[in-house]
Every structure is written in C-alpha cells, then in structure tokens.
N, C-alpha and C positions, 0 to 999 in steps of 0.2 A: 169336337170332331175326333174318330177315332183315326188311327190309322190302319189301314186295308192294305189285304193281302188276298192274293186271288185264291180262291177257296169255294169251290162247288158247293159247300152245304150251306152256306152264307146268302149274301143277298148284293144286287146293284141299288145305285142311288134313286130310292124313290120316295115316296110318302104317299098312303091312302087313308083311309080312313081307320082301318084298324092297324097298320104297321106303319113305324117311321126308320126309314135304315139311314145311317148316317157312314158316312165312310172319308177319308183323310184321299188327298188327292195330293201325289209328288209331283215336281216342273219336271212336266214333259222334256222329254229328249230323245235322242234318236235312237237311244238303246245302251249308247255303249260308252254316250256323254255324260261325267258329274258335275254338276255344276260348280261345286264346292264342298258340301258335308261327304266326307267318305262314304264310298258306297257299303262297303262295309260293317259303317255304323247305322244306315237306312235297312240294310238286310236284315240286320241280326234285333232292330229294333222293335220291341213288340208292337204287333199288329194283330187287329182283329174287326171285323165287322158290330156293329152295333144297331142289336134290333129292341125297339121300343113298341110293343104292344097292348093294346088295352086287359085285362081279365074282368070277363062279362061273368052272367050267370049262367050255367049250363042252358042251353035251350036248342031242339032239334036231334038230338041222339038217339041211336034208338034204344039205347039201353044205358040210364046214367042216375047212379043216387039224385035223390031230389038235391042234398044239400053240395051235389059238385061245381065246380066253375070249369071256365072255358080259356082257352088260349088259343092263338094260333100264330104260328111261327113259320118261316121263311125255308127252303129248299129251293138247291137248284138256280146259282145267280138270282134269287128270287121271281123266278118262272112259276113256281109252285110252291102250296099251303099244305103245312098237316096241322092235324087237330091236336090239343091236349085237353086232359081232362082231368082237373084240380082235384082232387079227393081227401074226404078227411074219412079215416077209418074208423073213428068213434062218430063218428056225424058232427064233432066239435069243432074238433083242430086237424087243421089241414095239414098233411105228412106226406104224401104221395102225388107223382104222376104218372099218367099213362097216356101214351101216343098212338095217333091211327090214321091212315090214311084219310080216312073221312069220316065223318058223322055217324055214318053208317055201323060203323063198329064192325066192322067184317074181315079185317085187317087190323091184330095188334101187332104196334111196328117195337115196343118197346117201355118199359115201366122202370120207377125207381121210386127210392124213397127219399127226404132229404140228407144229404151229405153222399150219397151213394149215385153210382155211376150204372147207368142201362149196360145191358149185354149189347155187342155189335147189332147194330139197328140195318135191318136190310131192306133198301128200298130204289127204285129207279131213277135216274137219272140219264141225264143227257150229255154226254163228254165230248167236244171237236163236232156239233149238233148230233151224234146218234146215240142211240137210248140204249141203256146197259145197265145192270148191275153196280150197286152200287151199296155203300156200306159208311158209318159212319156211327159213334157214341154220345151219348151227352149223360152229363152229370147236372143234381139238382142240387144247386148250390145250397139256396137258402127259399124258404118257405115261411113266410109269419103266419102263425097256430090260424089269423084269423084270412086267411087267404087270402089278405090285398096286394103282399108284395111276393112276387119270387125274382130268382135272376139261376137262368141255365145256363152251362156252357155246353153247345156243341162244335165237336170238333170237324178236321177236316175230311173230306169223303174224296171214299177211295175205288176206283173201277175195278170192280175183281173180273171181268171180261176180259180186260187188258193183259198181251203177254209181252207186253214192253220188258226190259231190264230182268228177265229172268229164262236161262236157257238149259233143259230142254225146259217146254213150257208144261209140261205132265210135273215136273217138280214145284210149282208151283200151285197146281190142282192138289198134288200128295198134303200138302202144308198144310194147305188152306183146312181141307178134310181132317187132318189131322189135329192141327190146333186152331181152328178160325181164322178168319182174314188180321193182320198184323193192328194193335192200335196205333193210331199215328202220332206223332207227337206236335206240339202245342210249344207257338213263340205268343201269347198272346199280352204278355206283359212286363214291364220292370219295377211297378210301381205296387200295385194291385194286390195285397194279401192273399186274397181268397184266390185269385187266378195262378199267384205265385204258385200256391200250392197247387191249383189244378195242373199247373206245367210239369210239377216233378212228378206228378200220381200219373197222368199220357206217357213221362220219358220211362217211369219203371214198368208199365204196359208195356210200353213199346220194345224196349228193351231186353224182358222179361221173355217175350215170343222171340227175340232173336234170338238169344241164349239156348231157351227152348228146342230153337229150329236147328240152329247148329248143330248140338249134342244128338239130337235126331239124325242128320245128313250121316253124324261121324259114326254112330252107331248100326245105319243100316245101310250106306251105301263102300263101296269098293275105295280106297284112295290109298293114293302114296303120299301128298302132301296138299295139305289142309291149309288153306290161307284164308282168315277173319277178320276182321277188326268193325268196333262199333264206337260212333263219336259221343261216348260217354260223359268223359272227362270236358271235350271241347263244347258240348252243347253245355255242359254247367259252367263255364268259365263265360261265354255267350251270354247265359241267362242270369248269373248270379255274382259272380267274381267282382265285379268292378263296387257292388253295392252292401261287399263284405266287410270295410272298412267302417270302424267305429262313427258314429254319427250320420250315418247314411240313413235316410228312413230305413224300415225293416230292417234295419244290418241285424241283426242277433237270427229273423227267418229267414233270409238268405246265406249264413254261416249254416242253419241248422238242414237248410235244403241242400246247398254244395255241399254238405255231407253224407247225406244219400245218396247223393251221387255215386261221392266215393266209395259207400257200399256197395251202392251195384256192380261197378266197377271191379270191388271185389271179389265177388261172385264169380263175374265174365272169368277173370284169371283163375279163382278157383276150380270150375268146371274142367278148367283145360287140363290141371296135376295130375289128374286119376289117369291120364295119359303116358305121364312117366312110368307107371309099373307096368305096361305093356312094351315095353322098348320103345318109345316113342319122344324122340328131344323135342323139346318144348321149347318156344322164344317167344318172349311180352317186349314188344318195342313200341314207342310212342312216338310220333313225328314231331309236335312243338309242346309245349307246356303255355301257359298263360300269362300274363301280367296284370296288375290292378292298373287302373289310368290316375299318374301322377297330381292326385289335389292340385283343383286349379288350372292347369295346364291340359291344352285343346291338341291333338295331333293335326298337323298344317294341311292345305289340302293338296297335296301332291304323294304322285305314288298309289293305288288303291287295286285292290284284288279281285274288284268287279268291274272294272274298267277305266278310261279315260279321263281320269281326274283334272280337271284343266284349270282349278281354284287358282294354286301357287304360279304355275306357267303363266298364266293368262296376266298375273298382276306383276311377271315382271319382262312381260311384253313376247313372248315367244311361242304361245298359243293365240290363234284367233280364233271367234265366236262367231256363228252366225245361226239367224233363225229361217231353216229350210223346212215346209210344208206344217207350219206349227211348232217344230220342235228344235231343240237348241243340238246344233252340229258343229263337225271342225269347219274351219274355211281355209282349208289346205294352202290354198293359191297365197296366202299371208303368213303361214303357219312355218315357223321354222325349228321349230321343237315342240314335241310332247312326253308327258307325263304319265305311263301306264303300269301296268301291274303292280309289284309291292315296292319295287326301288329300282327301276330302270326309266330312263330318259333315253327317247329316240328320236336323233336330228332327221328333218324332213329333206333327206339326202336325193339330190337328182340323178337319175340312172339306176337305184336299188331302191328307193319306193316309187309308188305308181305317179304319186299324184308331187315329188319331191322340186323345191323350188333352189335348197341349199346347193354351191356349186362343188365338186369333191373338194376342188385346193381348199375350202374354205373351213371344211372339216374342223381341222385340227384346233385353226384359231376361235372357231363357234365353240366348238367345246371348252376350251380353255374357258371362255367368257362366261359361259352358264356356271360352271364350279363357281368362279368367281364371286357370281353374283347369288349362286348357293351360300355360300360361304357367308355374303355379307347381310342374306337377312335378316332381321331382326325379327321375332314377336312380336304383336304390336300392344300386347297387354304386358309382359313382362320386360320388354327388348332385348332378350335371351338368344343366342343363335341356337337355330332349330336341327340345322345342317351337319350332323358330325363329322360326314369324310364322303367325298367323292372319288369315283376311280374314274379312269380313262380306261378303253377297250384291252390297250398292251398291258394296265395294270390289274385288272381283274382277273389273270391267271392266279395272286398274291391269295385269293379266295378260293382260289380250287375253282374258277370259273374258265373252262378249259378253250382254247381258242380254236377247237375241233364242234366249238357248240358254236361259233359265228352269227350262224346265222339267225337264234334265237337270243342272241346278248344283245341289250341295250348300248349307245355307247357312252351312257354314264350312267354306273352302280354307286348310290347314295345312300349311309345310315343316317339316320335319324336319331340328334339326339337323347336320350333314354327317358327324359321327364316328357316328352312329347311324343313319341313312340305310342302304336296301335297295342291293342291286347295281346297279339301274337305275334308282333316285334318287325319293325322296321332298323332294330337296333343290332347289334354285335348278339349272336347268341347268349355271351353268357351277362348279359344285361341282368341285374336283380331290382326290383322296384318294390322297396315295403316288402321285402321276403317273396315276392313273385319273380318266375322267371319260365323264360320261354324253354329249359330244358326241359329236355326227355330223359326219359326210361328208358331201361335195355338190364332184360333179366334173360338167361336161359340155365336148362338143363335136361338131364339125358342122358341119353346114348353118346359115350363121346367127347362128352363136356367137362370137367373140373367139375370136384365138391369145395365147395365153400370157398372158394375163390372169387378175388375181387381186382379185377385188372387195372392196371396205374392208366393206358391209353384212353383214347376218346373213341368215344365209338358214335361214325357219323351213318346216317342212313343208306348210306351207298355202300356200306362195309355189309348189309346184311345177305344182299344177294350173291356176293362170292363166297361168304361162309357156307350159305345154302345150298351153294351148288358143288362146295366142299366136300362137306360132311355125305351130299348123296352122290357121290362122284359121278359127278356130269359136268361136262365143259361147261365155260364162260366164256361169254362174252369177249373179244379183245379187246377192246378199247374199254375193256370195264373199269370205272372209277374209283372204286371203294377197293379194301383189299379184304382177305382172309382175316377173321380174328382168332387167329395162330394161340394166341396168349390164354385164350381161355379151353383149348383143347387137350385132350389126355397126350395124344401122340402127334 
C-alpha cells in the first residue's frame, strides 16, 4: 500500500481491468485529532498514489508506428483516462513517450524521452466539481529497450483559473505568460532512489520559476520594499536530513541531494547582491534550522504543529477519546487537559473555554500535577525522561513569552528533551544533535549597515521588524517585541 495524498492528477481507490490504484488510508479523525504518530511526521511523510496498468500493443490510433504500445493512465481523482503511446525510434528499442487526450491523436498533451521530463502538460480538469484549466508534468523514469516495463512520475495539478492566494489577480496572468504555470513540487518519497531524485529535479523547477518571478516583479514593477522567502532549506531537511546519517539506506544520495539544495539556496541569496549596488540594504534571515532525529529515539506523542495530539495526554489520564460519526474526537465532558501546537498544554478551564469542566480554584493545583507527572515519565524503550522543563503561565514571561499575549499562551510551555525532539525542535533553540541544529541565519548589508562586521548579540526574529522600520523611518509598533539592531549600523 502506498500512502496518499490528495492530488488531482492522481487517482481514487479502484480496480478495473486495465488500472489498479492503490492508496494508504490514515485513522480517520475529526480533523484536528492525532491519535498518536505526530502529525507532522504523517505530513511531511512521503506520499503518493500508485497506479498499476497493463502495456498492450498499440491498437486503435489513428496515427501510430506499427511497432508502438499503449498505456493508459489515470487523471482527475481517477474520473478520467489519457492515452500513451510507447515508441521506439529505431523500430527496436523503446525510448520515448507521447500523451493524448484520446486515440484520436488530435490533441498532443505532451512527450518525453526516458530520463527526461514533459513541458507543462495542459489539460481539463474538475476542481471543488467545476471544470478548468488545469496543468500538470510527468517525467519518464525508466523505459526497458524492449518495452515491457516503464514507471512515470506525474506530478501534482494545478488550476491556472484559480485567483486564490495571488493579488492583483492580472499579476498572476503576467507570470504565467511570461514564464509558464509554476512546477509544483513532489513529497513522493524517503526511501525510493529514483523518486528521490525526482523530488529534487520538481524542487529546483519549482524553485527556479520563483527565483525567476521575483527578479521579474523587482525589475519591472514600482517598490519601496521587497519581502520573499522560499522554503528551500526546510523542504530539504523534510525530504532528506534525517537519512543523512552514515548507514541510512541511500545516505551518500541524500547527502548529495541536500546539497543541491543548498545550491539553490545559494542562488536565491545571490540574485538578491546585485541589489546592493543600487542602494538598496539587503537582509537573509531564516526562521529555524533543522536537526537529524537522534538514533533510536521516537519524539513522544504530545505537543504537534498540526494539531491535537492526544498520544501522551491520553496515557496519562487527562485527555479523553471518543468515536463521534466514525471518527476519533475529544470527549470534552472527561477531558481535563490537552496537548496542542509544538509545546503548549491547555487545562480544560470552566468559564474561558466553551466546553470546560476544570473548576478555576483548581487551576493552580492541576497544573502543578501535569508538570509532575511530565517530569516522571519514562520512555518505555529506553526509561529516559523525555520531559526537559515545564513552565507555569507566571513563568513563561522567563522566555520572552509576554503576559500581554494571554490569551494565546497555553498554561503549560514544555521542552522536550533533545534526543527526543522533532526535526525543528521542541528543545531549547540552541539544542545541537550530531552537528544539527534548529539555528538560524541572519546576514545583512547596505545602505546603512557595517562592513565586515559580526555582532556579539542574538539576533531573535522579532528584532527584524524594528530594524526595518528603523532604517526606513517609519514608526513601530508599541508594544513591539524585538528591538533595533543598533550594533550592526553605521550611525
């Protein structure tokens, strides 16, 4: 079984005669319940549909060498078939395909050779049921000279109708005309060589048009400031980091893939320098850095960035379960704690949540008891404690966790010891694992800025918006967080 990801150019669970689609199915829940594997580790997990089709002999085309074959493949939640057309260009060995709406040949949607990737392939589809434009790539992996086996990857499709997430929506027309509809990028693997590699060949696509489009925007439209960023670095720490480690299957191609990454990466920053000789101050900041997941050691199920994680709460009695309309939900009316985003616990408090059963007096001493019993669990594979430090509400100002944000603070902020910690850190920032760490970056220069200077302070991400508003003298914020970085400026 593969696992599935929703993906319009892909297929639902069926079987006929000529296709068999297979697809992984996760425990239902109500959306926003984990049952226990971080959701995290389910998102970022490769996923992909898996289509099994026959290769017949060519028969019905109106136009096709005697010696080609046939395929046919899945579009469109699997609502809809297009053709291929196996071709060997010596009449020997097979090297080539071509794609078409129908038999008909009256529509080429798109061709390739093996190893090589089609141009955006444009074809209809159906989004939220209405019909649209629609765009999508495949590459020809692998090809045997004598046509019996191939395997393609196509990727995921995208509505170029749609002026979702892009405003005015004419800049998005401009683009498109200018450099094609965007490639999309590919989580379709951790294991898989050949797919490996298809992941990094979609991200430098994909990538590649951002870069592109940027440089574009900065060259032919009007601005006073330019704000970019592309998850680079975080989709290779995602896709490759943790299987960099010597003895990992493929560790030598995913060292040599996470470093194209980092070329790319390089690039993005380079395009930006040619900025500085226009008077124009430049700043490269990164939000987390990565970590490798410590040999051996499972991050516990509490805490998660995609929601609800009720693993650890649940096993030591402060979450309850129940299954409402098929799917696994809280059961509030039991429930006197949970466990959400990356390290907050919120008591099921009566009077300030809806559904709250805890009494206020009782606060103080529930809290205490959860730390507690933080504190005392065990591993159950090592008997390690997992729990590094818990705060209480009055104490998480100690973190810069200000008491003017109330009403978004959990009332217990918990690290995570560092061998058990997520890839982008449930730990102390300056956590280091095997030479990994969840630091950031923070380069600038300019107009304004020091040469060759390298500042002794920290520089945290809430420091960058008062600089900014600094350097272009425009007020801040009151209650602004971060301050000035004073230390790296001329005057």
């Amino acid at each position: 079984m593969i696992p599935h990801d929703d993906n319009a150019a892909g297929a639902d669970c069926f079987v006929t005669e000529e296709e068999q689609v297979k697809e992984f199915e996760y425990q239902k829940t109500s959306g926003i319940v984990i049952p226990g594997e971080s959701g995290e580790d389910m998102n970022i997990d490769g996923k992909h549909d898996l289509v099994r089709t026959p290769i017949k002999e060519a028969s019905g085309w109106a136009d096709a060498p005697k010696s080609a074959k046939e395929l046919v493949f899945l579009i469109n939640s699997g609502k809809e078939r297009r053709h291929c057309l196996i071709l060997a260009d010596d009449g020997v060995n097979y090297n080539r395909i071509k794609i078409y709406a129908s038999k008909e040949q009256k529509e080429l949607l798109g061709e390739a050779a093996v190893g090589n990737w089609t141009g955006p392939i444009l074809d209809t589809f159906k989004f939220d049921q209405v019909s649209c434009r629609g765009t999508y790539r495949m590459k020809l992996i692998s090809l045997s000279p004598d046509g019996s086996k191939i395997r393609i990857y196509y990727g995921f499709a995208q509505n170029l109708d749609s002026e979702k997430y892009v405003y005015p929506a004419e800049v998005k027309k401009e683009l498109f005309k200018k450099f094609g509809p965007p490639p999309m990028l590919s989580n379709c693997t951790h294991d898989d060589p050949e797919l490996l590699i298809v992941m990094a060949e979609c991200a430098e696509a994909a990538f590649t048009w951002c870069m592109d489009a940027v440089d574009y925007l900065l060259d032919n439209k009007e601005w006073d400031g330019a704000f970019h960023g592309l998850h680079i670095i975080d989709a290779a720490n995602h896709f490759y980091l943790d299987r960099t480690l010597e003895g990992c299957p493929n560790y030598k191609l995913n060292r040599e893939l996470l470093n194209r990454f980092y070329d790319m990466a390089d690039e993005y920053v380079g395009r930006s320098l040619k900025w500085l000789d226009k008077g124009v101050t430049v700043i490269v900041a990164s939000d987390h850095g990565g970590m490798v997941k410590y040999p051996g050691y499972d991050t516990p199920d509490i805490g998660d960035a995609w929601g609800l994680n009720v693993g650890l709460m649940s096993e030591l009695g402060y979450t309850k379960t129940k299954i409402v309309n098929g799917a696994l939900d809280i059961d509030w009316e039991n429930t006197k704690a949970v466990a959400q985003r990356s390290s907050y616990i919120y008591v099921n408090l009566k009077g300030r949540d809806p559904q709250g059963i805890v009494e206020p007096e009782e606060l103080e001493d529930l809290v205490t008891k959860i730390i507690d019993d933080l504190y005392a669990y065990r591993d159950s594979v090592h008997g390690e404690r997992v729990i590094s430090c818990a705060f209480r509400r009055n104490e998480m100002e100690v973190l810069g966790l200000d008491r003017k944000s109330s009403y978004n603070l959990g009332d217990i902020f918990f690290f995570i010891e560092p061998k058990f910690t997520r890839d982008q850190g449930n730990s102390f920032s300056n956590t280091i694992i095997l030479g990994t760490s969840v630091k950031c970056i923070f380069m600038m220069a300019g107009a304004g800025v020091k040469e060759n200077f390298v500042m002794d302070r920290e520089v945290r991400m809430v420091d960058l918006v008062p600089t900014l508003c600094h350097l272009a003298a425009s007020p801040m914020a009151k209650n602004v967080d971060g301050g000035v970085l004073y230390q790296c400026l001329k005057d």
